[in-house]
N, C-alpha and C positions, 0 to 999 in steps of 0.2 A: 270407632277407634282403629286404627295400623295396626298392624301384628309388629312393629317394631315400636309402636308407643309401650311406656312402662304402663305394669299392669298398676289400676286405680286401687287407693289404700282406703281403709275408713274414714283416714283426713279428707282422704278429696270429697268424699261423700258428705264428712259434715262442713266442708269450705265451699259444695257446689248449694247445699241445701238451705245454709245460716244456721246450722246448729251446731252444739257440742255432738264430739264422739261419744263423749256418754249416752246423749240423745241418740244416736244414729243404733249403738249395741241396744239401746233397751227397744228402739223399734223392731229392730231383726229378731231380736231373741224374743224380748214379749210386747208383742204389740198392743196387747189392752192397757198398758200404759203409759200411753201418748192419745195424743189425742188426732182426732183421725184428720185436722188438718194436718198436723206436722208429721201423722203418718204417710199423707199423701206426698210431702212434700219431698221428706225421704227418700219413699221408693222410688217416686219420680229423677231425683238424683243416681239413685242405683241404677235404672234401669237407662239412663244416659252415659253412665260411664261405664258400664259391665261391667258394676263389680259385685267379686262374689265374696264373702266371709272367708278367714284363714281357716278351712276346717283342722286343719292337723294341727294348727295352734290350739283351739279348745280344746280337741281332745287329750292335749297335753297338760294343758291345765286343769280339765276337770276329771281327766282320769275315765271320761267316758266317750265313747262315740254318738251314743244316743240312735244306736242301730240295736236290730233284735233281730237274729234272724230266724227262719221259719223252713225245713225242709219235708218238702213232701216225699212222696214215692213215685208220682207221675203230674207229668203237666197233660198228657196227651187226651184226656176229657174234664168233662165238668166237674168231677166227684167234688173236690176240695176249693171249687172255685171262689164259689159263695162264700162259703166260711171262713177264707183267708183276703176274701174283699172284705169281710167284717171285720177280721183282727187287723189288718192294715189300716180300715177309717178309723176303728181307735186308737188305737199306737199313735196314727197321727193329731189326736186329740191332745193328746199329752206329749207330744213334740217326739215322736219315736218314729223312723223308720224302719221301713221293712227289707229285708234282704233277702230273698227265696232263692232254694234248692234245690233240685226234682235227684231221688236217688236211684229211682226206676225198680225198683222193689230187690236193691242188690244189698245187702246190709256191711258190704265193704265199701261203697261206694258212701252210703249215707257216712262212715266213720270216718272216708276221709274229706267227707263235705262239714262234719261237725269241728275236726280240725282245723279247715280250712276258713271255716267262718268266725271260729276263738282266735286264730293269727290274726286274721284280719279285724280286730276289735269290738265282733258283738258283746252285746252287753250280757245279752238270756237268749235263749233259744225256746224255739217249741218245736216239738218232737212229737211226730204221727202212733202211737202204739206205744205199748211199755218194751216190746220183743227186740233186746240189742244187748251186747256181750257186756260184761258188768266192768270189763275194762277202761268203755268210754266211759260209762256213768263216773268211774274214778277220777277219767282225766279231767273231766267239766269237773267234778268237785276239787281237783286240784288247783284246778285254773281259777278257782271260785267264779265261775258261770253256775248264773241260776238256770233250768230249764226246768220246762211243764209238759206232759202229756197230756195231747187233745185227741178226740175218735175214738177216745176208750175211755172205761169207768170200770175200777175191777180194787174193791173194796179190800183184798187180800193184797194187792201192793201198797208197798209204804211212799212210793213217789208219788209226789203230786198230777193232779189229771182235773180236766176240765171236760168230761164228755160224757158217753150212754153208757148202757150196759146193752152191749152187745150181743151178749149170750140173752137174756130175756128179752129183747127186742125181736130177735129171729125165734125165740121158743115161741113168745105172743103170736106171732104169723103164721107159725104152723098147728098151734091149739085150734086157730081159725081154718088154715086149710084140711085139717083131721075132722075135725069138726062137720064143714061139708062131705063127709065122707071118701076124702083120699086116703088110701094105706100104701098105694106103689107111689113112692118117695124116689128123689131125684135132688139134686143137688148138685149146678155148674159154678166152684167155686175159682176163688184165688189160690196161689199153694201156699199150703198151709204152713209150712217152716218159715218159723221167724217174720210171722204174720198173724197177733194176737188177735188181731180182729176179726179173720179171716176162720179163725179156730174154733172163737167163742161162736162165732156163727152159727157152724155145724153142730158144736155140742148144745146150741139150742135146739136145734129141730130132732135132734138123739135124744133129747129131757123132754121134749111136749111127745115124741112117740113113747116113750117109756110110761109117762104119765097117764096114757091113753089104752095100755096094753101093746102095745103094736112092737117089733120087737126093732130095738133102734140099729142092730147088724143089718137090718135091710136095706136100711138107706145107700144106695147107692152114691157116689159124691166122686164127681168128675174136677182134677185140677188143670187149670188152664191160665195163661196169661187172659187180664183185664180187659176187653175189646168185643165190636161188635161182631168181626169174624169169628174171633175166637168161641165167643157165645154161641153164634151160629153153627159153627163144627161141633160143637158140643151137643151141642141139643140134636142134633142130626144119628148121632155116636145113640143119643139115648135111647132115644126113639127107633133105632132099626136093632134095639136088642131084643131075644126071645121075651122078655116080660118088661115093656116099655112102662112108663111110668106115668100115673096119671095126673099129675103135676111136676113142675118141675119149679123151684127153686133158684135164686139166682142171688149171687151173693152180690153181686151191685145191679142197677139197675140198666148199664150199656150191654152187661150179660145180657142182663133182660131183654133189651132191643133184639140183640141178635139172635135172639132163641125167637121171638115172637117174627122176625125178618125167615127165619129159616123153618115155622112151623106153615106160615104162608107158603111159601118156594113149594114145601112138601104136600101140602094140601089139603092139612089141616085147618080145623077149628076152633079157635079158642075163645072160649074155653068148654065149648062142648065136645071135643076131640080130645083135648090135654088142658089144663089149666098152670100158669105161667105167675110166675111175680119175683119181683124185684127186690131192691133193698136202697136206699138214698131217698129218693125220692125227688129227683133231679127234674128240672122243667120239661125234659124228654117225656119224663114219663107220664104227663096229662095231656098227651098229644100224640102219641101210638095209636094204633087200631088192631084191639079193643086198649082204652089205656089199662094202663098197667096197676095191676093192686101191688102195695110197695109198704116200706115204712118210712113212714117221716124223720127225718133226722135233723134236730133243728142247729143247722150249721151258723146262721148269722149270729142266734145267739150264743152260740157255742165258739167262736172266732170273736165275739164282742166281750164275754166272762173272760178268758182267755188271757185277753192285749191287759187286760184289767188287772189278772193274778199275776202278771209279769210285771207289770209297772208298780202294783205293790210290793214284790219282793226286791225291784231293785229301790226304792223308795226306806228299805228297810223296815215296813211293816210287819216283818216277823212271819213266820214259816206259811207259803200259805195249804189253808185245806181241800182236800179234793172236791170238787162240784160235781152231782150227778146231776144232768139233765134230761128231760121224760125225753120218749121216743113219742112216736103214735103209729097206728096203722092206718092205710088209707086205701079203703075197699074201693074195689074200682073194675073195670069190665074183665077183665085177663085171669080173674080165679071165679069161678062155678061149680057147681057138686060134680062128685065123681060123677062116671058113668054110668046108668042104669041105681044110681040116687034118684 
């Protein structure tokens, strides 16, 4: 078609195809009833005349966009990849797009991407952490937007959540690393304001040392932005203190690379020198040298529960309840007994 031809209606679609526009709406919107010749023959017409759907008509009439949007804190690694590929294929199961917004771990930034994505007509949101000033939470109940918290599970909040516990996920990994006999503790995290998950982290490995005797003021706990240098400067920071640590800790797993990238550089050994682990459990980290002991975080199905508790609540199936989901740990070459263990 011309850029000065009129743009094609539904009629032309059902005058090019031989059907009713009723026919041609119930293709677009639900194809499972039609039958797949006359859905062939349809699209076929659609895709000759470029035509698209009024969207801003439906939306007006049905009061919804049939968008959700989803804001992370970063696009810049894999953390959140997976599990917002899962929430996406189902969303689009049940005819939902997705909208995404990285707030780079600014919590003004994320307030005014949650604004900006209620002007612009999502339906519900999902939201990374419970950690955000209780002003937003007001504005999304004003606006009556439903949203969910996913990457966290913390039984003491009353908003809904679809994720782990955080804080027994990192306790369980350090029972394991005390265990093999480490007490010089380390810890390269995220910073910890207005980063719930980042917090429970640390007061896991503070409860598995306390539980052990060990005294949880010890722990050292370095804050640093998310990244492989940053990991790497970190770990570097650790290791050239007077009582270096005989594990270190890493509050996600690209930490992890970078500490495991800069104990190389230094000339160590891991984890006969220092013993190293992660936290995600991301494709990286069965592919380092040594791989990386990490916890499993089961993100597909944590982004598939998710698309699911949002499409129930806008569906109006009534309040939904929190889901906790297991972690796991997954032993692997980068943690070994302390020294002289």
């Amino acid at each position: 078609m011309k850029s000065s031809d009129p743009t094609p209606t539904l009629y032309d679609v059902a005058a090019k195809s031989g059907v009713s526009t009723a026919t041609v709406s119930r293709c677009l919107n639900f194809p499972d009833q039609v039958t797949e010749q006359t859905r062939k023959k349809v699209m076929a017409a659609v895709n000759t005349l470029g035509y698209s759907p009024n969207f801003g008509a439906k939306v007006m009439a049905a009061r919804r966009t049939q968008t959700i949007g989803a804001i992370i804190p970063t696009m810049e690694n894999a953390i959140f990849a997976r599990g917002l590929q899962a929430f996406q294929e189902e969303l689009r199961v049940h005819g939902y797009t997705m909208l995404v917004a990285s707030s780079s771990y600014q919590a003004d930034l994320e307030e005014e991407q949650i604004r900006a994505l209620v002007a612009r007509g999502a339906d519900a949101l999902l939201l990374i952490g419970h950690d955000r000033s209780p002003e937003i939470y007001a504005f999304l109940e004003a606006q009556k937007v439903p949203s969910l918290v996913t990457w966290a599970f913390d039984r003491s909040q009353s908003r809904p959540s679809v994720g782990f516990d955080n804080r027994a996920a990192m306790r369980d990994l350090a029972c394991e690393v005390i265990r093999l006999g480490h007490r010089d503790l380390a810890l390269i995290s995220a910073n910890i304001a207005q980063n719930d998950r980042a917090r429970e982290r640390v007061e896991g490995i503070r409860e598995a040392m306390t539980n052990s005797g060990t005294n949880p003021d010890d722990l050292v706990v370095m804050q640093t932005q998310y990244g492989i240098d940053q990991g790497a400067a970190a770990f570097c920071e650790l290791m050239q203190s007077q009582t270096p640590p005989t594990a270190v800790f890493c509050g996600n797993d690209v930490l992890a690379v970078g500490a495991l990238r800069a104990a190389r550089e230094m000339g160590l050994t891991v984890p006969d020198d220092v013993s190293i682990v992660g936290f995600d459990d991301i494709e990286l980290a069965q592919i380092t040298y040594p791989t990386l002991t990490t916890v499993h975080v089961p993100h597909g199905e944590m982004g598939k529960q998710a698309a699911r508790a949002l499409v129930d609540l806008l569906a109006g199936h009534g309040p939904t309840q929190s889901i906790e989901l297991p972690s796991e740990i997954k032993m692997r070459g980068s943690l070994g007994p302390a020294r002289g263990e």
